[in-house]
N, CA, C and O atoms as a DFTB+ gen file, in Angstrom:
392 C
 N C O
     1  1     -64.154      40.033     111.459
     2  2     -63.715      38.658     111.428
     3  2     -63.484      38.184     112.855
     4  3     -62.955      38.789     113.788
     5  1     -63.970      37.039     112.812
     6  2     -63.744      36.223     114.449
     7  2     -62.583      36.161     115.028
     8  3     -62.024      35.305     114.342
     9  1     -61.749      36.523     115.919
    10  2     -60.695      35.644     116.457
    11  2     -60.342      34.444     116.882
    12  3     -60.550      34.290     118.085
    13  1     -60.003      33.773     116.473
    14  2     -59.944      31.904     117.039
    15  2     -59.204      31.983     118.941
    16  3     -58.159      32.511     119.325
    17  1     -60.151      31.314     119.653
    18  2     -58.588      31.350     120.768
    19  2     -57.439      30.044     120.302
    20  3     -57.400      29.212     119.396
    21  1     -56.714      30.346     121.280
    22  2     -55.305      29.877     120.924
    23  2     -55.549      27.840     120.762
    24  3     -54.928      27.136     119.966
    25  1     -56.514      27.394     121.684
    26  2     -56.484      25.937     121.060
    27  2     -57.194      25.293     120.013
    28  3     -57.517      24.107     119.944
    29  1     -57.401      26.221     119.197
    30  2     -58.875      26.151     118.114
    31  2     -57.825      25.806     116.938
    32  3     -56.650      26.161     117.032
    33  1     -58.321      25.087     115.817
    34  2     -57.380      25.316     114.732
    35  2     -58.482      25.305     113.329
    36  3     -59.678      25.095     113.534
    37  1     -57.999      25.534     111.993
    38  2     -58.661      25.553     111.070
    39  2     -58.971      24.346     110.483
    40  3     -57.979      23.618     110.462
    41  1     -59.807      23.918     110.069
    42  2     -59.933      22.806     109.474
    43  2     -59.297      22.124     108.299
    44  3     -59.687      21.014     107.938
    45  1     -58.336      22.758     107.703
    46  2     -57.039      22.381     106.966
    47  2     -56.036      22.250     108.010
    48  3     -55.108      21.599     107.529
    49  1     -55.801      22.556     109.175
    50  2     -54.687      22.235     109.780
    51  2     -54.877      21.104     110.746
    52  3     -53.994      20.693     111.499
    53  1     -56.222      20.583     110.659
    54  2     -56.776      19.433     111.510
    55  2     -56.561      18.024     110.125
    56  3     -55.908      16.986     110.228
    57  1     -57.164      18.391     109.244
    58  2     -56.946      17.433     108.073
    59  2     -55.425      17.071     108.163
    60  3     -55.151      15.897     108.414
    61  1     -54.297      18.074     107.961
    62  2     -53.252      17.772     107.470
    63  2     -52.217      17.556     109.083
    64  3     -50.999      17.727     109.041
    65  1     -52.790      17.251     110.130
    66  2     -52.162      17.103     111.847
    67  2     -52.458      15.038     111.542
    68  3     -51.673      14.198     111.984
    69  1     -53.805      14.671     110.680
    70  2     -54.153      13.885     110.510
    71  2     -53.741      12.636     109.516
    72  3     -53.607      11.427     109.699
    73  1     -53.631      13.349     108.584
    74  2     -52.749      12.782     107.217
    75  2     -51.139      12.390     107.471
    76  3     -50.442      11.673     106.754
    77  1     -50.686      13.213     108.951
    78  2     -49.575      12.744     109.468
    79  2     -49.574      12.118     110.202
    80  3     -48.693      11.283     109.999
    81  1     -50.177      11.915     111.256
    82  2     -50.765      10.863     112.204
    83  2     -50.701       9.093     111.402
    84  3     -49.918       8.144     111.444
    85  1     -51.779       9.344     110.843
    86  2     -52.090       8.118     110.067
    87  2     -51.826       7.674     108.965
    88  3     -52.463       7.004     108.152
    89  1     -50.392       8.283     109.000
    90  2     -49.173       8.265     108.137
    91  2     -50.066       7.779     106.143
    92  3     -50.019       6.925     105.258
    93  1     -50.690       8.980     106.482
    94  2     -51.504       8.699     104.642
    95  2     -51.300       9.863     103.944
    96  3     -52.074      10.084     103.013
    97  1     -50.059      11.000     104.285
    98  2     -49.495      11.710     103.715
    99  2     -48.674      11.360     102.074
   100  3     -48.650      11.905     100.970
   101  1     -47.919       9.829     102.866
   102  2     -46.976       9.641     101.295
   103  2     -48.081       9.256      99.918
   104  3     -48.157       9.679      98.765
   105  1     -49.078       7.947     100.946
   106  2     -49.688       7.999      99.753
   107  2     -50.570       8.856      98.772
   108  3     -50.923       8.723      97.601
   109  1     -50.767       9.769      99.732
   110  2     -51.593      10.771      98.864
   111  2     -50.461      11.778      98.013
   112  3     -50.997      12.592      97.262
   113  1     -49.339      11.791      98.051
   114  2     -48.429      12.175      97.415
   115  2     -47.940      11.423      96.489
   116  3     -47.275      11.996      95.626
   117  1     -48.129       9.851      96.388
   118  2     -48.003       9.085      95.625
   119  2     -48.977       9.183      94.369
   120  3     -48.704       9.400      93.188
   121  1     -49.998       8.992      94.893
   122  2     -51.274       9.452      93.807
   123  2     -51.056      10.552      93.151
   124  3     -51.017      10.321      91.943
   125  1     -50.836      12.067      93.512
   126  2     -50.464      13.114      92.869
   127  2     -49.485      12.877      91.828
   128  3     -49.892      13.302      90.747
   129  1     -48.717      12.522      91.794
   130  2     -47.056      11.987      90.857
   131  2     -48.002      11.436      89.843
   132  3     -48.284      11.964      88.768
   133  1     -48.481      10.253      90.342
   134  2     -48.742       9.202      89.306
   135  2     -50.132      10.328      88.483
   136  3     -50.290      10.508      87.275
   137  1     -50.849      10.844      89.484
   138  2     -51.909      11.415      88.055
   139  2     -51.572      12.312      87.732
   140  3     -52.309      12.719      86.834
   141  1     -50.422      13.282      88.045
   142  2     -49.863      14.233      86.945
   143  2     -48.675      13.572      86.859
   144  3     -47.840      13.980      87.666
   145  1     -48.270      12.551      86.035
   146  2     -47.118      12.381      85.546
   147  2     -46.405      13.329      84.420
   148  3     -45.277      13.750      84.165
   149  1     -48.244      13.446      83.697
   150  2     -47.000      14.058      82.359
   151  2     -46.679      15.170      82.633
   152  3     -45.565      15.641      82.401
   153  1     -48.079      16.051      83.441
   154  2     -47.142      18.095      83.717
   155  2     -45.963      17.764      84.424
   156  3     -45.270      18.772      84.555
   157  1     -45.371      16.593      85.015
   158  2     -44.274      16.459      85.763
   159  2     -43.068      16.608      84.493
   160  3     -42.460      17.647      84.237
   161  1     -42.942      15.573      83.941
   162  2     -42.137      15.426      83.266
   163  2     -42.327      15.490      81.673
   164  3     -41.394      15.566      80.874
   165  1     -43.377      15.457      81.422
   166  2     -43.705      16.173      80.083
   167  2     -44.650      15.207      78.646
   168  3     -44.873      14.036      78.953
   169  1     -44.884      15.402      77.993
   170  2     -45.941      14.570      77.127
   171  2     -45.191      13.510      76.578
   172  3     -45.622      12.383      76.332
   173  1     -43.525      14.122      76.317
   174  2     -42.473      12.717      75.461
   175  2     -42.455      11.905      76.262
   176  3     -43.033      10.866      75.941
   177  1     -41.866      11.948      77.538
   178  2     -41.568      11.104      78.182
   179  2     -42.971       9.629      78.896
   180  3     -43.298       8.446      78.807
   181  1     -43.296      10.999      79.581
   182  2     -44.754      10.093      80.181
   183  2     -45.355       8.941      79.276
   184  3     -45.548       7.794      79.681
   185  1     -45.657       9.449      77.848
   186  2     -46.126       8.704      76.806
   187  2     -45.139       7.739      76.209
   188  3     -45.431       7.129      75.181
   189  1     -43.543       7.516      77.038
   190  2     -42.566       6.291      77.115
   191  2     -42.656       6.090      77.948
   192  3     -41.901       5.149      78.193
   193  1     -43.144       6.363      78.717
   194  2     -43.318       5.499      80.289
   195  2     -44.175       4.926      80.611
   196  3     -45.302       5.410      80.716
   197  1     -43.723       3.117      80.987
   198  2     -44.820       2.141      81.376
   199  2     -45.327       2.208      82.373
   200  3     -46.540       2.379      82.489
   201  1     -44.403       2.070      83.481
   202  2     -44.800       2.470      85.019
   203  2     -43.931       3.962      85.522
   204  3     -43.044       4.648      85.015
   205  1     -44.950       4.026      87.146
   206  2     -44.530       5.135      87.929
   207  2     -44.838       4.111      89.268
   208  3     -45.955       3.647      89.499
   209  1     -43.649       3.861      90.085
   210  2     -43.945       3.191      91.191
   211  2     -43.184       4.204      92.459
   212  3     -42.486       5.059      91.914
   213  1     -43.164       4.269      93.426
   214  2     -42.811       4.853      94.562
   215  2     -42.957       3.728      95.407
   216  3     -44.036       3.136      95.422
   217  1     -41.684       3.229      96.358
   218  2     -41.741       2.523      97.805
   219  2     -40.557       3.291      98.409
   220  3     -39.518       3.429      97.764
   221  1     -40.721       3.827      99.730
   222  2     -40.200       4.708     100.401
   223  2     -40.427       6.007      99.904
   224  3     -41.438       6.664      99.653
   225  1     -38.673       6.283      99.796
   226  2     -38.616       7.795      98.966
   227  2     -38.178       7.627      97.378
   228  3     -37.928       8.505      96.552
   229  1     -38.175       6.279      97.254
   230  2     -37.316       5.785      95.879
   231  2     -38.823       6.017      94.888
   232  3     -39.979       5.768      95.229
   233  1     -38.310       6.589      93.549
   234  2     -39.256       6.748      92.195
   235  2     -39.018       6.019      91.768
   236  3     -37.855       6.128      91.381
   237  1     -39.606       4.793      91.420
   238  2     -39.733       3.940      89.988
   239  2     -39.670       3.986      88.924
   240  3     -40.698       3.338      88.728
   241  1     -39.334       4.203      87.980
   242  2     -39.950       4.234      86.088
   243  2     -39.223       3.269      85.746
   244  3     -38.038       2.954      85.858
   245  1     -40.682       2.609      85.051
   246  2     -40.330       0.977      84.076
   247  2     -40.696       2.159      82.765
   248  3     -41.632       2.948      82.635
   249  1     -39.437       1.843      81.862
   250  2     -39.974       1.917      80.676
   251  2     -39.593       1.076      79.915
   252  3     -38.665       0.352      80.274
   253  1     -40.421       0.839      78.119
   254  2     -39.668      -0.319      77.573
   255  2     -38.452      -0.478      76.685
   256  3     -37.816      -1.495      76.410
   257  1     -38.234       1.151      76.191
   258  2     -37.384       0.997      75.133
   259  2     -35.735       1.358      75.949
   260  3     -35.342       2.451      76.355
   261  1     -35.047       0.081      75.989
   262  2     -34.016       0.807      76.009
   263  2     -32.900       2.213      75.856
   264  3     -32.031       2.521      76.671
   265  1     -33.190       2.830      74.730
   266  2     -32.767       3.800      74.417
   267  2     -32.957       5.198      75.710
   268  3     -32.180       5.995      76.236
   269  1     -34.931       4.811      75.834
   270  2     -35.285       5.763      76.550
   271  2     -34.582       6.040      78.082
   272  3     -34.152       6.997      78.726
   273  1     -34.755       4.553      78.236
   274  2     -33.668       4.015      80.278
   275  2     -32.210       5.176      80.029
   276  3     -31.835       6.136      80.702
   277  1     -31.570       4.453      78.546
   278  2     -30.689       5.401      78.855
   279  2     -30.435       7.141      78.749
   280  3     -29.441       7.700      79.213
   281  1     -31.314       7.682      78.192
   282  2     -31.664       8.785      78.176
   283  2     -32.309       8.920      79.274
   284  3     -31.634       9.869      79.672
   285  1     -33.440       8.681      80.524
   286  2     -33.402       8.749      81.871
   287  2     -32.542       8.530      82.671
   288  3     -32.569       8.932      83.834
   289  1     -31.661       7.867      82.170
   290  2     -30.513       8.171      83.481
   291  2     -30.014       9.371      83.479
   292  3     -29.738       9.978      84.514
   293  1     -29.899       9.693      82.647
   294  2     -29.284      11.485      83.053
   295  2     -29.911      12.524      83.181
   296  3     -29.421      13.651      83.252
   297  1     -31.423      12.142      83.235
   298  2     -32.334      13.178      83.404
   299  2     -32.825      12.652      85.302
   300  3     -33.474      13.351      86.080
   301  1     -32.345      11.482      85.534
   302  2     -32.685      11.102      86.926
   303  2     -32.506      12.775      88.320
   304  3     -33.168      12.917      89.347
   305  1     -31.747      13.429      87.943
   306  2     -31.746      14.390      89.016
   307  2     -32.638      15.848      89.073
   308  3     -32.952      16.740      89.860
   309  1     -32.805      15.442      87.709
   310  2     -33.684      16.554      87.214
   311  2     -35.538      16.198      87.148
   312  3     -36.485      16.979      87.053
   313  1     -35.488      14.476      87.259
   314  2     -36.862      14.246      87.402
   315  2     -36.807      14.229      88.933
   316  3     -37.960      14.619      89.117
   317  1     -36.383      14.087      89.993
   318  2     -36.446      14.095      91.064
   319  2     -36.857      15.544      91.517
   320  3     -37.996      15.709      91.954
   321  1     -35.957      16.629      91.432
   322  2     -36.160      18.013      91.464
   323  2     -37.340      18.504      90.901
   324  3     -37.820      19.551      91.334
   325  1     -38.037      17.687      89.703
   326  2     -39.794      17.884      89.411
   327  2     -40.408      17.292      89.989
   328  3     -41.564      17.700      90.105
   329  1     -40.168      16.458      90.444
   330  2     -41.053      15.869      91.052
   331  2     -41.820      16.519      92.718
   332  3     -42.897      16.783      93.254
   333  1     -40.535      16.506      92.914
   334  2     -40.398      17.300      94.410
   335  2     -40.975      18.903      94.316
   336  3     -41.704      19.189      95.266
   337  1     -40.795      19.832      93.468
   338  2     -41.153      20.689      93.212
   339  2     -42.732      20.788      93.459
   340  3     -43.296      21.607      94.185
   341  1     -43.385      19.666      92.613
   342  2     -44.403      19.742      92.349
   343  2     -45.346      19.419      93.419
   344  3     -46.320      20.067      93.803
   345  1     -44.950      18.464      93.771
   346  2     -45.317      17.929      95.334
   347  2     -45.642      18.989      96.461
   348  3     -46.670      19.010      97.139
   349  1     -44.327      20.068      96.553
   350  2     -43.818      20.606      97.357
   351  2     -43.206      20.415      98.447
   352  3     -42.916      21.379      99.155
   353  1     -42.877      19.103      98.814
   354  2     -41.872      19.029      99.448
   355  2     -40.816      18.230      98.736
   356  3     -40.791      18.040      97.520
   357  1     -39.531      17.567     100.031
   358  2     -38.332      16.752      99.808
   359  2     -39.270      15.386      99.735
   360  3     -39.436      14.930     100.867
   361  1     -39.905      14.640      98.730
   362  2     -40.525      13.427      98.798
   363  2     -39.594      12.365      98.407
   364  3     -39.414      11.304      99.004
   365  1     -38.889      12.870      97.081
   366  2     -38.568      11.515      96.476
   367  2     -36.731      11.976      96.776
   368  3     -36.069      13.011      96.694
   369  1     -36.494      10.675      97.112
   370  2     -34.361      11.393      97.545
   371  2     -34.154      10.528      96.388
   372  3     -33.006      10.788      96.027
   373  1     -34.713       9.508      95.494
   374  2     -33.503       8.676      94.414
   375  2     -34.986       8.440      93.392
   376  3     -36.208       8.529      93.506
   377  1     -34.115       8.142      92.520
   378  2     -35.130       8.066      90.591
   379  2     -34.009       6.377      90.381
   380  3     -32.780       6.379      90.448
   381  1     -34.747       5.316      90.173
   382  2     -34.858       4.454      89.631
   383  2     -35.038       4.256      88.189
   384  3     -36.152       4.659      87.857
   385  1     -34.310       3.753      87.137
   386  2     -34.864       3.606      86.291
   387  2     -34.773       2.070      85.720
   388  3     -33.671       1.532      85.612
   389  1     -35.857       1.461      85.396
   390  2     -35.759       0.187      84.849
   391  2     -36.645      -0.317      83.644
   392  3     -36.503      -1.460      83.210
């Protein structure tokens, strides 16, 4: 196997030097959430959920039935902690629910 010298880098670490640069990290983390919503949080929920919005670090969820809002509020720390998990990093710091 080759040795790289020391100013060489791999081409995943040039992509992702880049995605920070041109600050298109969140949104591509945004996209991830929204197209796995449901392995996030699961087939009940997702399939009550109207929207998935993200601005900043704040999570969105519009849903319509009342009942459900209030049953997400107490799951708010625990969808954050999936979310983030999944991601792999600290993305989202607050869960919105409306």
């Amino acid at each position: 196997m080759k040795k790289r010298k020391a100013n060489q880098e791999t081409l995943g670490e040039v992509i992702d030097r880049l995605l920070n640069v041109y600050k298109l990290r969140s949104g591509l983390n945004e996209q991830e959430i929204i197209n796995n919503w449901e392995k996030i949080v699961g087939p009940v929920i997702a399939s009550r959920t109207d929207q998935v919005k993200i601005r900043g670090k704040v999570l969105y969820i519009k849903v319509g039935s009342a009942a459900m809002r209030h049953e997400l509020h107490f799951q708010k720390s625990g969808i954050k902690d999936n979310v983030n998990e999944f991601i792999g990093v600290d993305f989202i710091t607050e869960v919105e629910i409306r």
